[in-house]
C-alpha positions as CSV (number, residue, x, y, z in Angstrom):
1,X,163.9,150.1,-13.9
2,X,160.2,149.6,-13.8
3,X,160.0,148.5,-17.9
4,X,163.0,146.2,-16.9
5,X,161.5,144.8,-13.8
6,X,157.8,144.1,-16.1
7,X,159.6,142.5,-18.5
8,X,161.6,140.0,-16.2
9,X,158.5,139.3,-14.8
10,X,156.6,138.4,-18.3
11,X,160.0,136.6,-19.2
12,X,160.0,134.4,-15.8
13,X,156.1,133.8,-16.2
14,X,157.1,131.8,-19.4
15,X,159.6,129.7,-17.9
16,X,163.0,131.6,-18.9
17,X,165.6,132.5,-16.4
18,X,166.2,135.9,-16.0
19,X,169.2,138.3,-14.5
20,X,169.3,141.7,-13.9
21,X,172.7,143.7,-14.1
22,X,172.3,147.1,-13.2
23,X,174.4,149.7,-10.6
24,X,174.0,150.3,-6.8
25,X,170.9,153.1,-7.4
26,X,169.2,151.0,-9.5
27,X,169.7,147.7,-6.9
28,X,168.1,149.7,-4.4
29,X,164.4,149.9,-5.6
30,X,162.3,148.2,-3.6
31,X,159.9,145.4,-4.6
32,X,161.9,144.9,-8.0
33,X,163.9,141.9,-8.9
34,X,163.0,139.7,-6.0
35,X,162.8,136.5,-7.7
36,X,165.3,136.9,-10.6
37,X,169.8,137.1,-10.0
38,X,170.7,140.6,-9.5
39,X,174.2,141.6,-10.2
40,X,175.5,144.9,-9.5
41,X,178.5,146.9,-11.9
42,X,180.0,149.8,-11.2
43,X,178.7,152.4,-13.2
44,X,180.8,155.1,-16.2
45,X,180.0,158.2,-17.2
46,X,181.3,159.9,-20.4
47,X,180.9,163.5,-19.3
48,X,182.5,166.4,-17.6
49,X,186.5,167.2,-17.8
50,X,189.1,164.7,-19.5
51,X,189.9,163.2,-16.1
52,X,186.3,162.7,-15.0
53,X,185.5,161.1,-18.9
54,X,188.9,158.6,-18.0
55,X,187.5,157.8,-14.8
56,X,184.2,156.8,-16.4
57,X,185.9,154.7,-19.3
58,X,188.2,153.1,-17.0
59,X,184.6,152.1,-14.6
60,X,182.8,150.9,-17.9
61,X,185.9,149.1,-18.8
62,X,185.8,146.8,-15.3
63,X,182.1,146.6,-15.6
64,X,182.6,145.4,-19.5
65,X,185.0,142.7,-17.7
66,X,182.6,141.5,-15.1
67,X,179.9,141.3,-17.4
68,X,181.9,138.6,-19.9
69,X,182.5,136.8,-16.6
70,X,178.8,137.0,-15.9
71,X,177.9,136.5,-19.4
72,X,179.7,133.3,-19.5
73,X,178.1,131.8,-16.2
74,X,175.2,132.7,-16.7
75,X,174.8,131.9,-20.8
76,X,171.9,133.7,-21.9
77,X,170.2,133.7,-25.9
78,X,169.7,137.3,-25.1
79,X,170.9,141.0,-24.1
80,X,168.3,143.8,-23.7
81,X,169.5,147.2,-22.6
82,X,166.8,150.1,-20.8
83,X,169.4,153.2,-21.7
84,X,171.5,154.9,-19.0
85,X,174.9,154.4,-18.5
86,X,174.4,151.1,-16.5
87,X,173.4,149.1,-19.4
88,X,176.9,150.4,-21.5
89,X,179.0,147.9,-20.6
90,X,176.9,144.6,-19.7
91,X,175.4,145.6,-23.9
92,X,179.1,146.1,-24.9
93,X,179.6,143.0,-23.2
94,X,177.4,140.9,-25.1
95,X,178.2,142.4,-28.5
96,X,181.3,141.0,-27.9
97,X,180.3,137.4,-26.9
98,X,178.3,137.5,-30.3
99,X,174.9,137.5,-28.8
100,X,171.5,139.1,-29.9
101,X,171.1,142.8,-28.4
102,X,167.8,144.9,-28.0
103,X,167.9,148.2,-26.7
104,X,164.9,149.4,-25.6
105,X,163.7,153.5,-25.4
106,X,161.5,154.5,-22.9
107,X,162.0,158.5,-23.9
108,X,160.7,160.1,-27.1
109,X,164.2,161.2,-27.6
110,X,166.7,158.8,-28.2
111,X,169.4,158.6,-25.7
112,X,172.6,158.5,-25.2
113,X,173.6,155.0,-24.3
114,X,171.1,153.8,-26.8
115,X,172.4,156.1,-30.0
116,X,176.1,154.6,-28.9
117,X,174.8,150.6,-29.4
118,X,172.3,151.5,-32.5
119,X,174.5,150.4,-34.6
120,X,175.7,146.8,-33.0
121,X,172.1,146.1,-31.4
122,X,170.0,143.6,-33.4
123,X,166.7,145.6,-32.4
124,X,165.4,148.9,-31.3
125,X,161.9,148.7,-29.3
126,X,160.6,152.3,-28.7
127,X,158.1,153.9,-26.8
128,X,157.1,156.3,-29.4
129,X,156.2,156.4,-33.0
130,X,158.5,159.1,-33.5
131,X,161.2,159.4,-31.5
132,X,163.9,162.4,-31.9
133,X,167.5,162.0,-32.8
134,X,167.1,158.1,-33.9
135,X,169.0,158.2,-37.1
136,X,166.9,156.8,-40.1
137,X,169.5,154.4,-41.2
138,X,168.3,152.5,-38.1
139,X,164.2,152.5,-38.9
140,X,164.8,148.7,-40.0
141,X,165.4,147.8,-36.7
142,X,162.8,150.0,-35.0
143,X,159.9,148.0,-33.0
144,X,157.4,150.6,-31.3
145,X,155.8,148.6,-28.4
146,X,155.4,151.1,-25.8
147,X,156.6,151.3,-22.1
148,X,155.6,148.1,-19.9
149,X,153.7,149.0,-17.0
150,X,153.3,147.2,-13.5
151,X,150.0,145.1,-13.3
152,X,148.1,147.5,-11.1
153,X,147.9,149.8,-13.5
154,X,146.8,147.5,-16.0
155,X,143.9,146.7,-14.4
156,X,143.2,150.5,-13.9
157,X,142.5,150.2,-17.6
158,X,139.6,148.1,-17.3
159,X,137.7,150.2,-14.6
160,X,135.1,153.3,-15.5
161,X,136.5,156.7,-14.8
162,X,135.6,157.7,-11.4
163,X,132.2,159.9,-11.5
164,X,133.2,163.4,-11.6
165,X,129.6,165.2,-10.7
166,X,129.2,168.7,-10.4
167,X,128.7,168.4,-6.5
168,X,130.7,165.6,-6.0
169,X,134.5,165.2,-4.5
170,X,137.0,166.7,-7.2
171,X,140.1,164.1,-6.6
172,X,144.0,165.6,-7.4
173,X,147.0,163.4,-7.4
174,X,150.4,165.1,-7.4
175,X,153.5,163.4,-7.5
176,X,157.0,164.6,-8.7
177,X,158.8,161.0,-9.8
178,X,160.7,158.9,-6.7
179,X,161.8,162.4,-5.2
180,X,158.9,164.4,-5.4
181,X,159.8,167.8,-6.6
182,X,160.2,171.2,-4.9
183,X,158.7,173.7,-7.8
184,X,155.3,171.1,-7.0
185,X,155.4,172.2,-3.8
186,X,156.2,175.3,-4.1
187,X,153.2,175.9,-6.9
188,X,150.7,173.5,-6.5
189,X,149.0,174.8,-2.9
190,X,148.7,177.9,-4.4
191,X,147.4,177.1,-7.7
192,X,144.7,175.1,-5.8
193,X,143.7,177.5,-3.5
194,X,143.1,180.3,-6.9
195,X,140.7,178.2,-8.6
196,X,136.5,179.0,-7.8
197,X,135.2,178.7,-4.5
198,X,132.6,176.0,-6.1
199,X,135.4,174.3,-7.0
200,X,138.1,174.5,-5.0
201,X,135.5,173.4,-1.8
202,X,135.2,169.8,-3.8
203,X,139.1,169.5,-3.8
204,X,140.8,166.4,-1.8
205,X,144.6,166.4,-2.6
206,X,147.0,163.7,-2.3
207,X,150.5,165.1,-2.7
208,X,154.1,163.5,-3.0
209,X,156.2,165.9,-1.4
210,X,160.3,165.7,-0.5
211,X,161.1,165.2,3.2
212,X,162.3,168.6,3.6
213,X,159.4,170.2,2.0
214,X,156.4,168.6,3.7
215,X,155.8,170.9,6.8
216,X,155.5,173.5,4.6
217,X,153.3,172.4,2.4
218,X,151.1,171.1,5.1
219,X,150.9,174.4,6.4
220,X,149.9,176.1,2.8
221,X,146.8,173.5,2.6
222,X,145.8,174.0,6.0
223,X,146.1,177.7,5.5
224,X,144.0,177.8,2.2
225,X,141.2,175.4,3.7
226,X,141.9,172.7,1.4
227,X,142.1,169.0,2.8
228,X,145.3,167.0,1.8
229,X,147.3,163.6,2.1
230,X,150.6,164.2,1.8
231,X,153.7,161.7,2.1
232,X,156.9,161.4,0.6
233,X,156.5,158.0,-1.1
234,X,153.1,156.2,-1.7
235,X,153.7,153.1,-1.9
236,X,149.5,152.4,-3.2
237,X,149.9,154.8,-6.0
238,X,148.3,152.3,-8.6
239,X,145.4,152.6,-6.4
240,X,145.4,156.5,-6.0
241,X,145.6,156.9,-9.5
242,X,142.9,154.7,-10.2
243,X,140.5,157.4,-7.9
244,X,141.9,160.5,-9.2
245,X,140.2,162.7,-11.3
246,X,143.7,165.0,-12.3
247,X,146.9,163.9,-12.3
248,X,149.8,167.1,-11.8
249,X,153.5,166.3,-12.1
250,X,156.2,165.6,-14.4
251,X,156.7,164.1,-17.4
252,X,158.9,161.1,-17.3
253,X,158.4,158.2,-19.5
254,X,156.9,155.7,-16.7
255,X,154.8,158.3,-15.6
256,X,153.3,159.1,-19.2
257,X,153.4,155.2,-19.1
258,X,151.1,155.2,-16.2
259,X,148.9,158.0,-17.2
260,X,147.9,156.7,-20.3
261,X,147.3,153.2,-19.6
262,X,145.2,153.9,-16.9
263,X,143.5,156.5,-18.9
264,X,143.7,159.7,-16.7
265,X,144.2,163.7,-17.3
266,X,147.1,165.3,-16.6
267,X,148.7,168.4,-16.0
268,X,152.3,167.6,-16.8
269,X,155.7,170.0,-16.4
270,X,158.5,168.6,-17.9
271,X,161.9,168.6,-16.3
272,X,163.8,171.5,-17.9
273,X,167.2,169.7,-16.7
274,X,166.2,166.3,-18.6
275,X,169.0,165.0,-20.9
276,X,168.6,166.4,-24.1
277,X,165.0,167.9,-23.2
278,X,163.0,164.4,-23.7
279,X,160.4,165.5,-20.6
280,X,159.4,168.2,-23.5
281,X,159.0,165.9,-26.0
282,X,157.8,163.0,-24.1
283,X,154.3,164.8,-23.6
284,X,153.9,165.9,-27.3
285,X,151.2,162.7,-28.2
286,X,149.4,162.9,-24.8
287,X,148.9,166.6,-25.3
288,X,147.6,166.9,-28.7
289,X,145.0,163.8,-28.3
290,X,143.9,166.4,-25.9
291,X,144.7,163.9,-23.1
292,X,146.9,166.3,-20.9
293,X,148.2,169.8,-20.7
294,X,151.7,170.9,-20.9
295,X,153.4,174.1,-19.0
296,X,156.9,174.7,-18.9
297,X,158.7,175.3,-15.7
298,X,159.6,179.1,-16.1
299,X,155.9,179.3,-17.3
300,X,154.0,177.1,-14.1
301,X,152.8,179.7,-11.7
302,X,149.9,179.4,-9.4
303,X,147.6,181.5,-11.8
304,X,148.6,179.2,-14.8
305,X,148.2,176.1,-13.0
306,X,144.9,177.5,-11.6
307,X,143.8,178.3,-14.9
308,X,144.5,175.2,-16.9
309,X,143.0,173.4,-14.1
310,X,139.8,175.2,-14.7
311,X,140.1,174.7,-19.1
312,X,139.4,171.0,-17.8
313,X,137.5,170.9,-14.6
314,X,134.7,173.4,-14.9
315,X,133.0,171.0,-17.5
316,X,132.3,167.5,-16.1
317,X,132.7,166.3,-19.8
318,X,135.7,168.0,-20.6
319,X,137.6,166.1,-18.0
320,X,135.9,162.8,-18.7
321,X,136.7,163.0,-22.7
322,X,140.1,164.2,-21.7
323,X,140.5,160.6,-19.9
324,X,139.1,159.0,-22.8
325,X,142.0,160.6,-25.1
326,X,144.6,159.6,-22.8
327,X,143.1,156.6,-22.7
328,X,143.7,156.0,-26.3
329,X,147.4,156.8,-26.4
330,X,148.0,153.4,-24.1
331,X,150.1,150.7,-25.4
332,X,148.7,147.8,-22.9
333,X,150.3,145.2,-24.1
334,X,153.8,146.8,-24.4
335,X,155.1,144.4,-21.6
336,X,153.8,141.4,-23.9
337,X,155.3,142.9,-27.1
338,X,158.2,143.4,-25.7
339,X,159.2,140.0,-24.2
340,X,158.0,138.0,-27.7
341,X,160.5,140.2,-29.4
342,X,162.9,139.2,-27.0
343,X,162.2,135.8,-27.7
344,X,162.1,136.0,-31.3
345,X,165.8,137.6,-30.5
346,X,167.1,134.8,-28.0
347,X,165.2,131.6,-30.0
348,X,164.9,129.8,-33.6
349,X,165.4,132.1,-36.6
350,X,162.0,133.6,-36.4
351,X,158.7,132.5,-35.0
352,X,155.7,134.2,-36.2
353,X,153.9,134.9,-33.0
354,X,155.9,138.3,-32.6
355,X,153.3,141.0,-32.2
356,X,154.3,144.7,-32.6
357,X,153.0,147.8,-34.0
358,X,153.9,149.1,-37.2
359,X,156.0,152.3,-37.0
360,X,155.9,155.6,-39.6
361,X,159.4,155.3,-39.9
362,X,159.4,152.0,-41.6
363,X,159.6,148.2,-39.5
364,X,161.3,145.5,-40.3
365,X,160.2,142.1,-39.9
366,X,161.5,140.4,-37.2
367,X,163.8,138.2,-39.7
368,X,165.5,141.2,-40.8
369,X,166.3,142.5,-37.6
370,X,166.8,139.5,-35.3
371,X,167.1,136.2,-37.6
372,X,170.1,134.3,-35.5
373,X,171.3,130.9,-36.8
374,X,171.5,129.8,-32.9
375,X,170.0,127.3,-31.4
376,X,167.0,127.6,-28.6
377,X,168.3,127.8,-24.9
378,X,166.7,127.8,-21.8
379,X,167.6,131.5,-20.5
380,X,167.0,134.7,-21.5
């Protein structure tokens, strides 16, 4: 939702109109969408028994049917689809109202929605130079431009990373996505509490914890000395992260996002129960600029997380050029990227103010992919 929400605010900024179809969860996020339509679908699944894959195709087949309804209200020059079974139907939708399509990937492995539409979209934008289980026939229409971010942590880019002295406060911000997560809390306290006195004395924690596990957790700081914020939702994390020193906590694609446009260190653990692994593969770039460190679930215990955290944070300079290589893995301008190759989509055959970054498996020009015979509109 967030890469959907930045780009309906870049597209809005430029005068288009914009509308968001999505399902119930996704209408729910706060402080997204409040200027643009929103229009909510019921949402299909194609998984599980026979009866639980009809009832999904008979849900995408009603939400495919309010979508041509919406599609021919509304009359936009162009579809784009974030992935997830939400976007199924409104993209099936437009593919049959002969409109340009654009999928976009967050993940570094393709998914499912997205490898269903590859064919009939006019353009793929990724996050990722290489992205897994993208079929090659399709590198023609691959545009890598990233993962928009929100504004706040845009301008986090800009600012110094905060002075990490060898006295000084050592700042840790944990989060575990929207929910938190429970292995976080269950490891993290610990972890903390197991690194040297020297430095585990420095520590200030801010930690995203779920409702049911935050007494608990308060009590393992307080019982290991160790001063802590904890909530379940921070609703200033642009500014948290912009103080922290060491990010710990998951690996999904807004987060990575996040991490590496702002430029900050991380101790990731991807979700072992992510759709076709992604979590594990989303890190792979981030961890071998040296940016971040990777441990996987069965394998983050408090003396491994202690540990790592001491690879990075005994040396001042280690953490610091650590930031500086997750720095480098940023696509800034993905939001910007993004929303000129939607207009090159929706618009005149081509212009040739489309910027995007070339990819190693082979980019097309934007007239190969997207050159439309249609004429300019007012909404996107």
């Amino acid at each position: 939702m967030i890469p959907a929400y930045s780009l309906g605010e870049e597209l809005m900024k430029r005068g288009h109109r914009v509308a968001l179809l999505t399902d119930e969860r996704g209408a729910k996020i706060p402080g997204i969408f409040e200027e643009g339509q929103v229009h909510i679908l019921p949402t299909g699944r194609l998984s599980g028994g026979p009866l639980a894959k009809l009832k999904g195709l008979r849900s995408i087949w009603t939400a495919r049917k309010m979508a041509l309804e919406l599609i021919k209200t509304f009359q936009p020059t162009a579809v784009v689809g974030f992935g997830g079974y939400p976007a199924l139907p409104t993209l099936l939708a437009a593919h049959r109202s002969k409109l340009p399509t654009i999928v976009h990937e967050q993940n570094a492995v393709f998914g499912r929605v997205n490898r269903l539409m590859a064919r009939k979209v006019g353009a793929i934008a990724t996050a990722y130079k290489k992205v897994e289980r993208l079929d090659s026939k399709y590198a023609h229409k691959v545009h890598v431009v990233g993962n928009p971010v929100r504004q706040a942590i845009l301008d986090i880019r800009t600012q110094d990373f905060p002075p990490f002295l060898p006295d000084g406060i050592f700042r840790v911000l944990v989060t575990g996505g929207s929910q938190g997560a429970s292995i976080l809390s269950d490891v993290v306290p610990d972890g903390l509490a197991m690194l040297p006195t020297h430095l585990r004395r420095r520590l200030q924690v801010t930690q995203q914890c779920r409702e049911e596990d935050i007494d608990k957790v308060r009590e393992r700081y307080a019982a290991h000395e160790i001063p802590a914020e904890l909530a379940t939702y921070l609703n200033d994390l642009p500014d948290r992260l912009a103080w922290s020193h060491l990010f710990i906590g998951r690996a999904g694609a807004s987060t990575i996002a996040e991490l590496t446009v702002a430029g900050r260190p991380a101790i990731l653990v991807p979700l072992p129960i992510a759709t076709d692994n992604h979590q594990t593969f989303n890190v792979k770039d981030m961890v071998e600029a040296g940016g971040a460190r990777s441990i996987q679930q069965p394998q983050f215990t408090a003396k491994e997380l202690a540990k790592q955290i001491q690879k990075m944070a005994m040396d001042p300079a280690s953490l610091e050029n650590a930031a500086l290589a997750a720095h480098k893995c940023g696509y800034p301008n993905a939001t910007q990227d993004l929303a000129d190759l939607v207009e090159s989509a929706g618009g005149d055959p081509l212009t040739d103010t489309i910027r995007i970054r070339p990819s190693e498996q082979g980019l097309a020009t934007a007239k190969e992919s997207l050159a439309r015979t249609s004429d300019q509109k007012e909404s996107v």
